[in-house]
TORZAVO-947409 format. One record per atom (N, C-alpha, C, O, CB): residue number from 1; residue in three letters; y, z, x. Coordinates in steps of 0.05 Angstrom, whole numbers. Glycine has a CB too. Example, Ala and Ser with C-alpha at 12.3 -4.5 7.8 and 13.67 -1.06 7.14 Angstrom:
BEGIN
@k=1; r=ala; y=-114; z=156; x=264
@k=1; r=ala; y=-90; z=156; x=246
@k=1; r=ala; y=-66; z=156; x=264
@k=1; r=ala; y=-66; z=169; x=285
@k=1; r=ala; y=-89; z=181; x=226
@k=2; r=ser; y=-45; z=142; x=257
@k=2; r=ser; y=-21; z=143; x=273
@k=2; r=ser; y=1; z=157; x=258
@k=2; r=ser; y=23; z=161; x=268
@k=2; r=ser; y=-12; z=114; x=282
% end
This chain:
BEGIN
@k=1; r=unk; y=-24; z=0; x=17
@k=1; r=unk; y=0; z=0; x=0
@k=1; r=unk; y=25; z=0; x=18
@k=1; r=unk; y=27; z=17; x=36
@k=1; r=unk; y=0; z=24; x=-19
@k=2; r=unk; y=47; z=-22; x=12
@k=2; r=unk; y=70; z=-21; x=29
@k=2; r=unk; y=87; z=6; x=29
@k=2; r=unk; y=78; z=22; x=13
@k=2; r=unk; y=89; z=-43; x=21
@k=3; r=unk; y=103; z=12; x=40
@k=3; r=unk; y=126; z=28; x=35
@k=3; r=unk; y=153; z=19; x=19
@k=3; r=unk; y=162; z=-3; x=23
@k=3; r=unk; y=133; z=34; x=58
@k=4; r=unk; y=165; z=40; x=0
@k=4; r=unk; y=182; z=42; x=-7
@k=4; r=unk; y=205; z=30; x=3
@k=4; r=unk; y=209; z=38; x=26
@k=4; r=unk; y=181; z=59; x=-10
@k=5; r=unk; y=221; z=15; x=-5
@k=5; r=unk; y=243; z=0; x=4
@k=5; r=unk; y=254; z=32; x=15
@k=5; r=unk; y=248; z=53; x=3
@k=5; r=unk; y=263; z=-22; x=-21
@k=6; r=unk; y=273; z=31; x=41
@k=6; r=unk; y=291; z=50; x=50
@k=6; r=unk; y=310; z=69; x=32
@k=6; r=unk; y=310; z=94; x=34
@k=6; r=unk; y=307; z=36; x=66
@k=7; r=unk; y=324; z=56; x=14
@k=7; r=unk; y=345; z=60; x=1
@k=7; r=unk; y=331; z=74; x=-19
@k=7; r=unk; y=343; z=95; x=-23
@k=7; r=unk; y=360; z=37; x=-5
@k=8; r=unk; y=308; z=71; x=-35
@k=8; r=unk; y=293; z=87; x=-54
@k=8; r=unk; y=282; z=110; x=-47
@k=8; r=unk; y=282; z=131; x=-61
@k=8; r=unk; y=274; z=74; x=-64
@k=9; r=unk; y=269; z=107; x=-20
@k=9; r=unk; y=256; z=129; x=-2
@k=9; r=unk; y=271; z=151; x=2
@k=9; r=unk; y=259; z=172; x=-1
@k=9; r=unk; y=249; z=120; x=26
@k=10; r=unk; y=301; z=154; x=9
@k=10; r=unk; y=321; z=166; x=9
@k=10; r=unk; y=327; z=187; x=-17
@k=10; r=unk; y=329; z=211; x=-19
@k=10; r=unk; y=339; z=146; x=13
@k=11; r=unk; y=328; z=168; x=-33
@k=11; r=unk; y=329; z=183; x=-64
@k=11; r=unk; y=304; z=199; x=-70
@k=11; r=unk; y=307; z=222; x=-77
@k=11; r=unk; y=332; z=160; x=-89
@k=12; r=unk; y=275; z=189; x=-68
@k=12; r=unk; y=257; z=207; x=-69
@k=12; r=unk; y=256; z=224; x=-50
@k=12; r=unk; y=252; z=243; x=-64
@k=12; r=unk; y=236; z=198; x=-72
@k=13; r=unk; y=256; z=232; x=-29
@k=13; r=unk; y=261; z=247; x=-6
@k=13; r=unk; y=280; z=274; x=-27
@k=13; r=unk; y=271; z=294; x=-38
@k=13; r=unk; y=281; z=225; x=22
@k=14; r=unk; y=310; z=262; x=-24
@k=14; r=unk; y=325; z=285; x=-48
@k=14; r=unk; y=315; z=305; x=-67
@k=14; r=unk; y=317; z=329; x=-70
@k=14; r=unk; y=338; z=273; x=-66
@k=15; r=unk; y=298; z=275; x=-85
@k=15; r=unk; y=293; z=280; x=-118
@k=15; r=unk; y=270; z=303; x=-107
@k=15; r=unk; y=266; z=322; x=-122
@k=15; r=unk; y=279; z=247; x=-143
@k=16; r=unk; y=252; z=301; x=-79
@k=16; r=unk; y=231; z=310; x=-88
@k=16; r=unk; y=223; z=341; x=-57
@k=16; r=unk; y=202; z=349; x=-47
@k=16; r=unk; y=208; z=279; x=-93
@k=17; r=unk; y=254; z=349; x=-53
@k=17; r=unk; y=262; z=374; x=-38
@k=17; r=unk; y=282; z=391; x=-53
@k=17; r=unk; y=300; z=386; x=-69
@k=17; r=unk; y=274; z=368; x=-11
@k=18; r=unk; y=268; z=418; x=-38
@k=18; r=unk; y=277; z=438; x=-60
@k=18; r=unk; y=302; z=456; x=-45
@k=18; r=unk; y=306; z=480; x=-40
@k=18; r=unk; y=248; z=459; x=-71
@k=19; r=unk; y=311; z=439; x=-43
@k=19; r=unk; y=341; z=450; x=-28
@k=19; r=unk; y=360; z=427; x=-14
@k=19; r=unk; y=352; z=406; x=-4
@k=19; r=unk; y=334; z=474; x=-1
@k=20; r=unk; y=389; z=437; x=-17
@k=20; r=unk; y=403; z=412; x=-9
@k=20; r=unk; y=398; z=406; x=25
@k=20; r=unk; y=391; z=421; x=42
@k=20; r=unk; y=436; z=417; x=-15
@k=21; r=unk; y=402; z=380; x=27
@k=21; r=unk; y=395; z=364; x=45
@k=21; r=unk; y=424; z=346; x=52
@k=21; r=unk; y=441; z=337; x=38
@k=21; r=unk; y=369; z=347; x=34
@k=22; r=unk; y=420; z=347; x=82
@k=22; r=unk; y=446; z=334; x=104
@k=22; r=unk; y=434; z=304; x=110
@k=22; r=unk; y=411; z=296; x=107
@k=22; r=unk; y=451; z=354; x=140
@k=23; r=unk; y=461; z=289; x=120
@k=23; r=unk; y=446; z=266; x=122
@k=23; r=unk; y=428; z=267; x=149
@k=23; r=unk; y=408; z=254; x=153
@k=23; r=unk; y=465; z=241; x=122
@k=24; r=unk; y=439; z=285; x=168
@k=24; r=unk; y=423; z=288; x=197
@k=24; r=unk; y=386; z=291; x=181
@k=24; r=unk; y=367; z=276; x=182
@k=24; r=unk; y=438; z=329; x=221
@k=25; r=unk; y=390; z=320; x=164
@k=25; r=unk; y=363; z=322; x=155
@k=25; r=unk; y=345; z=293; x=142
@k=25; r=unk; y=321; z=293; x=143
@k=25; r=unk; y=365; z=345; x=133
@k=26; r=unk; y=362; z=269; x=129
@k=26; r=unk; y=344; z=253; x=115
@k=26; r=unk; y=335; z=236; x=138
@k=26; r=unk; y=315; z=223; x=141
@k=26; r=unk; y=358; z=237; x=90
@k=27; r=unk; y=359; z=239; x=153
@k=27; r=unk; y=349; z=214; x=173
@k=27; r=unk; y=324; z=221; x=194
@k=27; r=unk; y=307; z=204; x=200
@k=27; r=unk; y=377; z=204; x=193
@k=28; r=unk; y=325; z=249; x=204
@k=28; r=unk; y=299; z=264; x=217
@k=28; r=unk; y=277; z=255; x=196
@k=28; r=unk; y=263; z=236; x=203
@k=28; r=unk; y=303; z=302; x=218
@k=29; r=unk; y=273; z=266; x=175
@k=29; r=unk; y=251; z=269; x=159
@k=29; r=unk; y=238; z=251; x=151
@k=29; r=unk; y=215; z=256; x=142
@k=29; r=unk; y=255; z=278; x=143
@k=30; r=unk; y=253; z=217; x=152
@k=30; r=unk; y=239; z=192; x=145
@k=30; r=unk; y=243; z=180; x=173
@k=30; r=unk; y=232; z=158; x=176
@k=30; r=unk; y=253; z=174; x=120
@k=31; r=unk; y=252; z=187; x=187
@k=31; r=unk; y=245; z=163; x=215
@k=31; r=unk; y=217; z=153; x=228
@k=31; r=unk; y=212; z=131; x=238
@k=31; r=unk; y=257; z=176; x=242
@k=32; r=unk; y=197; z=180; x=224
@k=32; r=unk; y=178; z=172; x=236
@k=32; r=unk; y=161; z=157; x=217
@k=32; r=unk; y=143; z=146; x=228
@k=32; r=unk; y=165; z=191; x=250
@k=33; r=unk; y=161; z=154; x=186
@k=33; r=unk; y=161; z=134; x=171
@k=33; r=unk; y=167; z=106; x=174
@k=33; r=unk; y=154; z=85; x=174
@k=33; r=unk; y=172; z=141; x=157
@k=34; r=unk; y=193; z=112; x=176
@k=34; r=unk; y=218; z=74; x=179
@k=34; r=unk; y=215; z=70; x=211
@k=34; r=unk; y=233; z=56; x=219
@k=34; r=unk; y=267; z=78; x=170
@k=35; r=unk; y=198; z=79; x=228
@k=35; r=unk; y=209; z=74; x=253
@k=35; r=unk; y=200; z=49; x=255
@k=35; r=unk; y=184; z=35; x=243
@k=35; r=unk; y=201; z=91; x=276
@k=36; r=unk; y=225; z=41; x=286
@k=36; r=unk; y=222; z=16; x=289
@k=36; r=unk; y=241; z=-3; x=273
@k=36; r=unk; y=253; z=-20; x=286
@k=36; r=unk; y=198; z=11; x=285
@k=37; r=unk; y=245; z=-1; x=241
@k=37; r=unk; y=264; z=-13; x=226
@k=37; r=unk; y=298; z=-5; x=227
@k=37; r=unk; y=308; z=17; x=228
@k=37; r=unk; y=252; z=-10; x=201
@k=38; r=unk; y=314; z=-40; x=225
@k=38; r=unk; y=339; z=-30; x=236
@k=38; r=unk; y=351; z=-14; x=223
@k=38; r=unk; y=366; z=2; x=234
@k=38; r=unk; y=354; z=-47; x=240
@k=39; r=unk; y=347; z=-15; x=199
@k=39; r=unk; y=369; z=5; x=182
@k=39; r=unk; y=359; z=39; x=185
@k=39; r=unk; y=366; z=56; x=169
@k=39; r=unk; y=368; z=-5; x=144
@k=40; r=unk; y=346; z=41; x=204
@k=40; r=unk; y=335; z=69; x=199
@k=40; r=unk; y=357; z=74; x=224
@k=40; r=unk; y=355; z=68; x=248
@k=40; r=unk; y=296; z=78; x=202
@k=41; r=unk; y=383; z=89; x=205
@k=41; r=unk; y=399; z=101; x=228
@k=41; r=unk; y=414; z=117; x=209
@k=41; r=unk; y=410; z=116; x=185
@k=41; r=unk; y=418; z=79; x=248
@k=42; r=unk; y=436; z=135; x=224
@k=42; r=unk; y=456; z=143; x=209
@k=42; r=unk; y=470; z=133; x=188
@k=42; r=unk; y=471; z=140; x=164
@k=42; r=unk; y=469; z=146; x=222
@k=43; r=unk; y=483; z=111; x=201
@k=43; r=unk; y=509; z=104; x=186
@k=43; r=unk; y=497; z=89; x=156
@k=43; r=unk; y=507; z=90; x=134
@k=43; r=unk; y=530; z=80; x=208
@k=44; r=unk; y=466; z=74; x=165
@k=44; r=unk; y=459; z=71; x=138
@k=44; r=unk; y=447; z=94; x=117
@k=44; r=unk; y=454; z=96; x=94
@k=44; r=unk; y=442; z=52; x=139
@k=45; r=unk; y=434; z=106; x=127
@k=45; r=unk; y=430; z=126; x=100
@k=45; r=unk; y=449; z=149; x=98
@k=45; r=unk; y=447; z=171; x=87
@k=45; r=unk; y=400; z=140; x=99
@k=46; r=unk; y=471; z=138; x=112
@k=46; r=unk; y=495; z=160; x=101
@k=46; r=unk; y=508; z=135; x=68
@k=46; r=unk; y=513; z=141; x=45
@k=46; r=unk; y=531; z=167; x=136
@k=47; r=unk; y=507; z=112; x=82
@k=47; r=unk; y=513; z=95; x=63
@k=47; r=unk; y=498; z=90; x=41
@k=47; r=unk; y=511; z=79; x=23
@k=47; r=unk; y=516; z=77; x=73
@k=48; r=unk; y=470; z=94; x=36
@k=48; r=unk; y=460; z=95; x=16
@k=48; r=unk; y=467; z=122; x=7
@k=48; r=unk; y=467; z=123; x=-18
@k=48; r=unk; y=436; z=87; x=17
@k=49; r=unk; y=472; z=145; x=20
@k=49; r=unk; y=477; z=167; x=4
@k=49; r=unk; y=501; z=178; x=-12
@k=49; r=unk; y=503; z=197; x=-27
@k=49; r=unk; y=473; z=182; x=18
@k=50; r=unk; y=518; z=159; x=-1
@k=50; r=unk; y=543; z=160; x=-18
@k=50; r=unk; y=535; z=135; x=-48
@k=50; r=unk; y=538; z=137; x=-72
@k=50; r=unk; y=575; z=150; x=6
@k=51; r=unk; y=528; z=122; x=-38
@k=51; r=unk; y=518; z=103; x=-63
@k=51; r=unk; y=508; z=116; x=-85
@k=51; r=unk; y=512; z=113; x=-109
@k=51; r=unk; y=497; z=84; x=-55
@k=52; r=unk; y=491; z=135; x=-72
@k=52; r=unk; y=473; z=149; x=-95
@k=52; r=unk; y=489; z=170; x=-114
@k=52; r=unk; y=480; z=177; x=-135
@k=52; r=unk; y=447; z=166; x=-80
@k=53; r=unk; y=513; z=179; x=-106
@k=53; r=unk; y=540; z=198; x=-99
@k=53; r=unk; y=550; z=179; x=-117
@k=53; r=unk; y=551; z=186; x=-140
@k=53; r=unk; y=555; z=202; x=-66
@k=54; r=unk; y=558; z=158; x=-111
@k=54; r=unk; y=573; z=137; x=-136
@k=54; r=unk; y=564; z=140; x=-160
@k=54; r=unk; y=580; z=147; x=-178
@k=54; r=unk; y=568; z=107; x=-132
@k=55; r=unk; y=537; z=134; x=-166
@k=55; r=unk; y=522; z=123; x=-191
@k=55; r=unk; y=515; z=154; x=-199
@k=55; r=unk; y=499; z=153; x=-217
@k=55; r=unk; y=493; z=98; x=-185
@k=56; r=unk; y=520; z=178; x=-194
@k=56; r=unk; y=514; z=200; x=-208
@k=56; r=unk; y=481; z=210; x=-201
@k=56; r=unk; y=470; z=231; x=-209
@k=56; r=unk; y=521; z=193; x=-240
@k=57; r=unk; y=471; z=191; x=-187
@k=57; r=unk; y=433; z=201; x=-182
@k=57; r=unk; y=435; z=223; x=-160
@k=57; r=unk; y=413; z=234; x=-157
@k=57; r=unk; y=407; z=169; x=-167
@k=58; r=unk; y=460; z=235; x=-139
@k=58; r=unk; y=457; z=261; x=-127
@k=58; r=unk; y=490; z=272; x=-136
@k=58; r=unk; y=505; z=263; x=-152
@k=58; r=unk; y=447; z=259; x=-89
@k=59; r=unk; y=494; z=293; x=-120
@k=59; r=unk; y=517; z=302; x=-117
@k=59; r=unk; y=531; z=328; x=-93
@k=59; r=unk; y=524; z=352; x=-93
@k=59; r=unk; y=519; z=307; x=-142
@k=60; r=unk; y=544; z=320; x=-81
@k=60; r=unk; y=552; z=345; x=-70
@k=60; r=unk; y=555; z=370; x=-74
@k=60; r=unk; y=570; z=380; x=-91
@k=60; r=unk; y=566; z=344; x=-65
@k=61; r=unk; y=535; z=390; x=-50
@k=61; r=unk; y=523; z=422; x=-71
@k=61; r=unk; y=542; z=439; x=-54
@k=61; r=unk; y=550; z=461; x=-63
@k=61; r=unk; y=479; z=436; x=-69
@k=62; r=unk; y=550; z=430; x=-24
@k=62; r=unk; y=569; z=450; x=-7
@k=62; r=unk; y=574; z=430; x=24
@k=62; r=unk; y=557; z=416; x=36
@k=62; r=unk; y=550; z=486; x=-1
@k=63; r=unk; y=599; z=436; x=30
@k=63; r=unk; y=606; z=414; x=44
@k=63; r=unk; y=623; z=437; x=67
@k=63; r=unk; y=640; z=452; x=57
@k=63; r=unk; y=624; z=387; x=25
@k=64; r=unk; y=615; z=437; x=104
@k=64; r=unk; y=621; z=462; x=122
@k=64; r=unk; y=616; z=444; x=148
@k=64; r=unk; y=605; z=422; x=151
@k=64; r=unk; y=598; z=494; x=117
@k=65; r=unk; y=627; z=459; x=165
@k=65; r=unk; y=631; z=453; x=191
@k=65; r=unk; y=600; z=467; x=205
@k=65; r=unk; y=588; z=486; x=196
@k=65; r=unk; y=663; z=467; x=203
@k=66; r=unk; y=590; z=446; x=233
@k=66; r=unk; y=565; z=461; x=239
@k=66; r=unk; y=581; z=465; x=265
@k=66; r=unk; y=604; z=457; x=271
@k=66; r=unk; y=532; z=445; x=238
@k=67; r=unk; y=567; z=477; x=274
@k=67; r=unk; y=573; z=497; x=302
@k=67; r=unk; y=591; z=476; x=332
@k=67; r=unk; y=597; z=482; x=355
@k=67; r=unk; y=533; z=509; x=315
@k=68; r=unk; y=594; z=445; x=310
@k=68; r=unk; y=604; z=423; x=345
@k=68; r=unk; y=627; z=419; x=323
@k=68; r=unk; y=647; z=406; x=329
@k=68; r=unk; y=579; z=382; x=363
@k=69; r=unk; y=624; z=433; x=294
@k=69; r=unk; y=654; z=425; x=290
@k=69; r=unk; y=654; z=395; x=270
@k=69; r=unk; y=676; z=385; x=263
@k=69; r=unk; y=669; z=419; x=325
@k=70; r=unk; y=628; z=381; x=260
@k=70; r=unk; y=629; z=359; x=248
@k=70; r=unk; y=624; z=375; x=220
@k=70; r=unk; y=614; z=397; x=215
@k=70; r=unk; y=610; z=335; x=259
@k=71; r=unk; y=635; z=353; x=205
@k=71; r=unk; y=635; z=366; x=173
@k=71; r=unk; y=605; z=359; x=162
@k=71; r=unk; y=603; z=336; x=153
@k=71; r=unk; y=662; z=350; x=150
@k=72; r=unk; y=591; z=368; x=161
@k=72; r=unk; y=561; z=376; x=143
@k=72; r=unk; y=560; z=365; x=117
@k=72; r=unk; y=543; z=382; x=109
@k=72; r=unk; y=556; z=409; x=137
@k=73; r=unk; y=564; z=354; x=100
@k=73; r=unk; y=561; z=344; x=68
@k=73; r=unk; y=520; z=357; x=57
@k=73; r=unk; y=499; z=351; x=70
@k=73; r=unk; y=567; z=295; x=68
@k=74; r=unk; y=521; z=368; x=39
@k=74; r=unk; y=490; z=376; x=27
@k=74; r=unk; y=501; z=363; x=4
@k=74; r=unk; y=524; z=360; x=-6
@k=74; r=unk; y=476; z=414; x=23
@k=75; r=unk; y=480; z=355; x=-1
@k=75; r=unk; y=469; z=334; x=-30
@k=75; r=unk; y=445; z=351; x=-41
@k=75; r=unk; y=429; z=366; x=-30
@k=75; r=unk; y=455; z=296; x=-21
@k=76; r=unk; y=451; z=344; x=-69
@k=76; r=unk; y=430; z=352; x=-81
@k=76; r=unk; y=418; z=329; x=-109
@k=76; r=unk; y=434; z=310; x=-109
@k=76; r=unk; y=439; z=381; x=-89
@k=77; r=unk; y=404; z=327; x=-124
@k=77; r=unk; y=397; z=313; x=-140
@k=77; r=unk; y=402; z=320; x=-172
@k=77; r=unk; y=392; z=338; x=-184
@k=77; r=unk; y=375; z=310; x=-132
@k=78; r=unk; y=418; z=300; x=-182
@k=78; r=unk; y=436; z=314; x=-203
@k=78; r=unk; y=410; z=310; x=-233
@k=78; r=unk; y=391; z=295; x=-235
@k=78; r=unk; y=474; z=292; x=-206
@k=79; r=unk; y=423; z=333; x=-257
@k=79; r=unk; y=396; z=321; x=-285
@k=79; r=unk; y=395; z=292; x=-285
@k=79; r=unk; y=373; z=282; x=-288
@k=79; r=unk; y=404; z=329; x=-324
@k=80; r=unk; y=416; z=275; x=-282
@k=80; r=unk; y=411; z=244; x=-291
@k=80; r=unk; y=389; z=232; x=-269
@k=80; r=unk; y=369; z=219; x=-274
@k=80; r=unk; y=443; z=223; x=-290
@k=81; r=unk; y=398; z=241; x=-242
@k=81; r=unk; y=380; z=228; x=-220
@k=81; r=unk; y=349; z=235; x=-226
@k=81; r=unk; y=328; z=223; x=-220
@k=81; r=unk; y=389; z=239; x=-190
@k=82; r=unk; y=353; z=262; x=-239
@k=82; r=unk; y=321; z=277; x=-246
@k=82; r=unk; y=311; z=259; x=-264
@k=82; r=unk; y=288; z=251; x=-259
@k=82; r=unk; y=320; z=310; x=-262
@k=83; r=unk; y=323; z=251; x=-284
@k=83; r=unk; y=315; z=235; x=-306
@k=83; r=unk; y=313; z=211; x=-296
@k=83; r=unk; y=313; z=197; x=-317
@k=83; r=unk; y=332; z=236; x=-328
@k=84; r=unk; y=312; z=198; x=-278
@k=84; r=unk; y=303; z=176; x=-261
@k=84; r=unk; y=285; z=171; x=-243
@k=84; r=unk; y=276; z=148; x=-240
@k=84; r=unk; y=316; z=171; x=-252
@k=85; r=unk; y=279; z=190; x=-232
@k=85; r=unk; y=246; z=202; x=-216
@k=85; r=unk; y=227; z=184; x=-231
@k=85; r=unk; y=218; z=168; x=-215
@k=85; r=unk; y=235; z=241; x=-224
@k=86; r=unk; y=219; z=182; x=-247
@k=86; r=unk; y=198; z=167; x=-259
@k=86; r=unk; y=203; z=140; x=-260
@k=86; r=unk; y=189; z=129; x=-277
@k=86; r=unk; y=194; z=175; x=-285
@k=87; r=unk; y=220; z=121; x=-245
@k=87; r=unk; y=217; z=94; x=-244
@k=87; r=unk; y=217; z=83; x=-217
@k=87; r=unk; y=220; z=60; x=-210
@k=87; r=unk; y=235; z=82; x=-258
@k=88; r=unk; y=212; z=111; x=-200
@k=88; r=unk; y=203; z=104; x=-176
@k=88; r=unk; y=180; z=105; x=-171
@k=88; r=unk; y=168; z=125; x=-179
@k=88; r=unk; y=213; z=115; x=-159
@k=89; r=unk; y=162; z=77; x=-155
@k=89; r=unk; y=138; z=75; x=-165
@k=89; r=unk; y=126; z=101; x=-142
@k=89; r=unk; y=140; z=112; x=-126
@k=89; r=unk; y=125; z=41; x=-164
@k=90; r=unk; y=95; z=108; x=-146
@k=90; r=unk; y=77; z=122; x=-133
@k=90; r=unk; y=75; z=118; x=-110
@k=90; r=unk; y=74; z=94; x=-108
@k=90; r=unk; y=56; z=120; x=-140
@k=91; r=unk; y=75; z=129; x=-89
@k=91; r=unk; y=60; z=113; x=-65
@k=91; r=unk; y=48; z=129; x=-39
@k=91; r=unk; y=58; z=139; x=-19
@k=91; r=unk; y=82; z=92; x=-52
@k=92; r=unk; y=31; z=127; x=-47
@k=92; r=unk; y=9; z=146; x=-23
@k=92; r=unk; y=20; z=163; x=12
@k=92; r=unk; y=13; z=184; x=23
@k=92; r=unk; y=-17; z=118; x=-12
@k=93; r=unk; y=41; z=138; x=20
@k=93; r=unk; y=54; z=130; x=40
@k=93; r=unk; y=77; z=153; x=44
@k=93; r=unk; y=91; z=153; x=64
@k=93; r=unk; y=63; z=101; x=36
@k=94; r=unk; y=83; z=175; x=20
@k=94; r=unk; y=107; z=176; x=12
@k=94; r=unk; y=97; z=212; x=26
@k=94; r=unk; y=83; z=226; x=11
@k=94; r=unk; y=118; z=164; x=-25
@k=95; r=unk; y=106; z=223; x=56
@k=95; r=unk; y=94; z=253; x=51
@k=95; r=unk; y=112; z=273; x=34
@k=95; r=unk; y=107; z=297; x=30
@k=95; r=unk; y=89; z=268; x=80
@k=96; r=unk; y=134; z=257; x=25
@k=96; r=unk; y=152; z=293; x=17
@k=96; r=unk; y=129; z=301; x=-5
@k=96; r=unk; y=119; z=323; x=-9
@k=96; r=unk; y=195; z=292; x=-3
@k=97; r=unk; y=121; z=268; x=-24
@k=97; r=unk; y=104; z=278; x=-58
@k=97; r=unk; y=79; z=291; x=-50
@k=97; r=unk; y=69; z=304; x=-68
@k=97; r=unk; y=91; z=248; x=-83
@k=98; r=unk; y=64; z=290; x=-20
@k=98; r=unk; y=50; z=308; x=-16
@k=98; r=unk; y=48; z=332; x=-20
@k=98; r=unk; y=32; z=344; x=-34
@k=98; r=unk; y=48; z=307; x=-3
@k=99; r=unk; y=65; z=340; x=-7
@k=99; r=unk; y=83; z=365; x=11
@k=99; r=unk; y=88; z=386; x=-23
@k=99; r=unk; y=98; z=409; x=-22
@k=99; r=unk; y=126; z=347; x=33
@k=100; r=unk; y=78; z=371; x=-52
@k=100; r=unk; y=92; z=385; x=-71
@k=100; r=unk; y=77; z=401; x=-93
@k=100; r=unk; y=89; z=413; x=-110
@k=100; r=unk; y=110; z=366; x=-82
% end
């Protein structure tokens, strides 16, 4: 079974952790997944994460400085994004739905 397009993987990752999440944390937690692929970097799943931030499927839960002084943003997954979980398909490939 393939993997999850990036940009979806991101959102289930969110939808399916039980506490807010940085983009440093999404990008650690799926790399050794996406490795090797270009978009597996910062600047893009900061960019899908504001996307998701657009359309109401997460939202900002607390936003702080870490210890070098860069601003931290935590996301969390809002009821509408919850109510969307179910049209992301299954996929074996996927460890957070393990992990649950």
């Amino acid at each position: 079974m393939s993997k999850l397009p990036l940009k979806l993987r991101v959102f289930d990752y969110i939808a399916h952790t039980d506490h807010p999440v940085t983009t440093d944390e999404v990008v650690e937690a799926l790399a050794p997944e996406y490795k090797g692929e270009m978009q597996m970097k910062f600047s893009r799943i900061d960019f899908y994460l504001q996307s998701l931030l657009g359309v109401n499927m997460i939202k900002q839960d607390k936003v702080e400085f870490d210890n070098s002084g860069n601003v931290q943003v935590y996301y969390v997954i809002t009821d509408f994004g919850r109510s969307r979980i179910k049209y992301i398909p299954k996929n074996k490939e996927n460890s957070s739905r393990d992990s649950i």
